[in-house]
Structure formats: structure tokens, C-alpha cells
C-alpha positions as CSV (number, residue, x, y, z in Angstrom):
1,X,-30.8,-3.3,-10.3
2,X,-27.1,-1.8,-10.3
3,X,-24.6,-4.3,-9.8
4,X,-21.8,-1.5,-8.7
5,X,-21.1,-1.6,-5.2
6,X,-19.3,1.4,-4.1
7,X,-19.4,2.1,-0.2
8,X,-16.7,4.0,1.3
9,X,-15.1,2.7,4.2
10,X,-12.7,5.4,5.6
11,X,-15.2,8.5,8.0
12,X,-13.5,11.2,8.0
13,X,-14.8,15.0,8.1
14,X,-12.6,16.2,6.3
15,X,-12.4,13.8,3.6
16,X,-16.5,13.5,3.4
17,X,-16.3,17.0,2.6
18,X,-13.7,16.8,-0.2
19,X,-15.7,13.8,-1.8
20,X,-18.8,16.1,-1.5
21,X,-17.3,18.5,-3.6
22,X,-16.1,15.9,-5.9
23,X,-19.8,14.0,-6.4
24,X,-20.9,17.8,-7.7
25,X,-18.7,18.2,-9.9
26,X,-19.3,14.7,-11.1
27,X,-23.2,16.0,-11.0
28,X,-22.3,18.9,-13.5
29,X,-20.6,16.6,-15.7
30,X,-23.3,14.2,-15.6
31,X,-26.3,16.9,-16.6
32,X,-23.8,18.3,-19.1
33,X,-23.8,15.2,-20.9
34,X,-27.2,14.8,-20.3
35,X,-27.9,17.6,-22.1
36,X,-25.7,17.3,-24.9
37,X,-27.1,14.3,-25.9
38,X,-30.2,15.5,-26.0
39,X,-29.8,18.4,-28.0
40,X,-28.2,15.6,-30.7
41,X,-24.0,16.2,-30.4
42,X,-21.8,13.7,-29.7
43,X,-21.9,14.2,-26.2
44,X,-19.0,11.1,-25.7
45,X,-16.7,12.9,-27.8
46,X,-17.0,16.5,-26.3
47,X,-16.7,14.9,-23.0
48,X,-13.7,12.8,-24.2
49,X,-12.1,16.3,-25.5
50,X,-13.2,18.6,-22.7
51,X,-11.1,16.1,-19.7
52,X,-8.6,15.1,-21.6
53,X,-7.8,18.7,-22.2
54,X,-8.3,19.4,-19.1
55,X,-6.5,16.5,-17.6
56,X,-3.1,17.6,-19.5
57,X,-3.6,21.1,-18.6
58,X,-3.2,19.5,-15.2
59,X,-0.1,17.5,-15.7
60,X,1.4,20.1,-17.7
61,X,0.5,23.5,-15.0
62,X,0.5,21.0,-11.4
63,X,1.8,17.5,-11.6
64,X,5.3,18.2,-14.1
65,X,6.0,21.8,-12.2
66,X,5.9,19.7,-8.7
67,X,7.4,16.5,-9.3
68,X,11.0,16.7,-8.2
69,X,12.2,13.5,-11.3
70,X,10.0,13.6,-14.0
71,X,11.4,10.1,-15.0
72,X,10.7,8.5,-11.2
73,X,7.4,7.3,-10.8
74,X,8.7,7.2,-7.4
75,X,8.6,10.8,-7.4
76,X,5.5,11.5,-9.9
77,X,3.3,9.3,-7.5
78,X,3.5,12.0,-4.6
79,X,1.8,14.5,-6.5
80,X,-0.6,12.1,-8.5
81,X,-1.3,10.2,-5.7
82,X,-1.1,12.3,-2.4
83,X,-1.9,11.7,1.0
84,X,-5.4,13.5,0.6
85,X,-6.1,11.5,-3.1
86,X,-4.9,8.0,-1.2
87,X,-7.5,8.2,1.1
88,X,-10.8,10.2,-0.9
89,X,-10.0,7.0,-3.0
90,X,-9.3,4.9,-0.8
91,X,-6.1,4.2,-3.2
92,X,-3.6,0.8,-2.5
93,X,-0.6,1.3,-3.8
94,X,0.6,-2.0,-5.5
95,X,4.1,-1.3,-7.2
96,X,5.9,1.8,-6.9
97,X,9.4,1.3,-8.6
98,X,10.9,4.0,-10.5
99,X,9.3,2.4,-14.1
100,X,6.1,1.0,-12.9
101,X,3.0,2.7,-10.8
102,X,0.5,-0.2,-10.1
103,X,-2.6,1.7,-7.7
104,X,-6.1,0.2,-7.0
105,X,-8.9,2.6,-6.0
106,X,-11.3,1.0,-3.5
107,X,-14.1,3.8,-3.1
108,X,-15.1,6.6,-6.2
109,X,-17.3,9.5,-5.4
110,X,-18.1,10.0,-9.4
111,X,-19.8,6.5,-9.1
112,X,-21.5,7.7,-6.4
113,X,-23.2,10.9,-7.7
114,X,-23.8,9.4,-10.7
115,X,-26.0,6.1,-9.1
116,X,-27.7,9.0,-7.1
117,X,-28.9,10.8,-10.1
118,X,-30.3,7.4,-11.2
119,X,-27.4,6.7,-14.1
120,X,-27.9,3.3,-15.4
121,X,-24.6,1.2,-15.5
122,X,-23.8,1.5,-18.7
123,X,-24.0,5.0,-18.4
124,X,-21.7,5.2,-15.7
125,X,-19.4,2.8,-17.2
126,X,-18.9,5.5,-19.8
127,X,-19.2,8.6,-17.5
128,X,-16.0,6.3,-15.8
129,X,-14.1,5.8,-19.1
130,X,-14.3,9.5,-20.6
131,X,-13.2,10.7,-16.6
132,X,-10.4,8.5,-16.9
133,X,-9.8,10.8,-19.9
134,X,-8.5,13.1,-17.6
135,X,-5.5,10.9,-16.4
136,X,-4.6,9.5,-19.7
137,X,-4.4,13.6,-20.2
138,X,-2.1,14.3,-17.2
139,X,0.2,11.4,-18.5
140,X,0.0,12.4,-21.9
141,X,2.4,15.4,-20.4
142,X,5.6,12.4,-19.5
143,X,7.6,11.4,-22.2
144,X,7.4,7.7,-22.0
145,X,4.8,7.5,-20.2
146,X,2.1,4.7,-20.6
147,X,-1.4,4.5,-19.1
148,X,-3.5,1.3,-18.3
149,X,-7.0,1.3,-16.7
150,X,-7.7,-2.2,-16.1
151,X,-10.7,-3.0,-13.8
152,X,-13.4,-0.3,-13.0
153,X,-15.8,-0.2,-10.0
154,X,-18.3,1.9,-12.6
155,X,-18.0,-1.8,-14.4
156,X,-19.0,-3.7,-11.6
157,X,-15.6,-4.4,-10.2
158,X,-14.8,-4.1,-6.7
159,X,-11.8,-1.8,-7.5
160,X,-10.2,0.4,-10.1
161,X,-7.3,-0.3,-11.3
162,X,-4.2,2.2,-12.4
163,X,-1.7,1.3,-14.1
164,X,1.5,3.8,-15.4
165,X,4.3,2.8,-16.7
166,X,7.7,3.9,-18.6
């Protein structure tokens, strides 16, 4: 029996929809791997590679060309953590100071498409850390930069927690 709990609380149309999209993609990613692994390669580090490539691509192409101060977290949080991300997330903001971004995510579609395919935890608990791949690749873009992933709710944890810092 799964101990993740993951249940979203905010019913929105438009949102449902956007999260939708997001538990496909996490689908693909999930039968990717599946299939990597069973063909014998190293599906954790061509998933690893694959997002955190794709993750800087990100901070290098979107984030860095939109945020007004690079250096302000204050700033960078507006276009890592917008309106739309804040609630398909269900983000908290914590801490937003110009050196620290502290954000807990309450709700993850990911974990959800991946306990519908019938993932076992510890499978998700990875599928979780090489996504996260993706971040540590958009922040891999900001000199100085530092990212933390404390907590996951693909460990069992009632929230995820994000953690950048200068």
C-alpha cells in the first residue's frame, strides 16, 4: 500500500486541464524509463541527463531572458514560480528575500500519474528526484545560485520542499 498522499485541493477548470497535460507528460517519462530499463541502459542516468538538459535549456531560453534582476530572487521567483505554477502546485511561498527562495509544493500531478500507472514508491521517489533534475538545471543557468530539495511528497512527505539560494 502507497504511503504518498497527494490530493489536490484547489478545482479549477482551467488548472485541472493544465495538470492533465502535466500527468501525460509525466506518463511518457514514466514508460520511457520503463522501457530503458528493460532493454538493460541505465535508464536513471539518461533520465538524469535528458531533464537536466532540458531543465537548463529552460533557464537559459525562458527564465534568464524574462527575469528583470538576475541577482533578485525577488525577481527570478515571478517567472519560476508564476501565478499559473503557484496554484497547479499548489506552491507556499515561505521566504522571498532577494538571497533566499524558500517554496513548499502542496499537490504534484507527476506523483499522480505515476501512482495511476501503478509505480511503486520507490519508483516514484526516483521518477521525483531525476524531475527535480530539471530545476537543479534551470538554476544551474544563475551564477551563485544554490539548489536544495528537502522534503518530497513522492517520499511520503506531505509537501515538497524548494529551496534556492545565493
Amino acid at each position: 500500500m502507497s504511503k504518498i498522499v497527494n490530493n489536490p485541493v484547489i478545482d479549477d477548470p482551467q488548472i485541472t486541464a493544465i495538470r492533465n497535460a502535466i500527468e501525460h507528460r509525466a506518463t511518457w517519462f514514466y514508460l520511457l524509463f520503463d522501457e530503458i530499463r528493460k532493454s538493460g541502459g541505465d535508464a536513471e542516468a539518461v533520465g538524469r541527463a535528458a531533464v537536466y538538459r532540458c531543465g537548463a535549456f529552460h533557464g537559459l531560453e525562458k527564465m534568464f531572458k524574462n527575469c528583470a534582476d538576475t541577482k533578485d530572487l525577488r525577481e527570478f521567483v515571478k517567472v519560476f514560480a508564476d501565478e499559473t505554477g503557484l496554484k497547479l502546485f499548489e506552491m507556499e511561498v515561505l521566504e522571498n528575500s532577494r538571497d533566499k527562495l524558500s517554496l513548499d509544493f502542496h499537490y504534484c500531478p507527476l506523483v499522480t500519474a505515476w501512482k495511476k500507472l501503478g509505480a511503486s514508491d520507490e519508483e516514484i521517489a526516483l521518477l521525483c528526484d531525476i524531475a527535480m533534475e530539471g530545476d537543479r538545471g534551470i538554476i544551474s543557468q544563475f551564477d551563485g545560485y544554490k539548489f536544495e530539495l528537502g522534503q518530497t511528497i513522492a517520499a511520503g512527505d506531505p509537501v515538497c520542499e524548494i529551496r534556492i539560494s545565493k
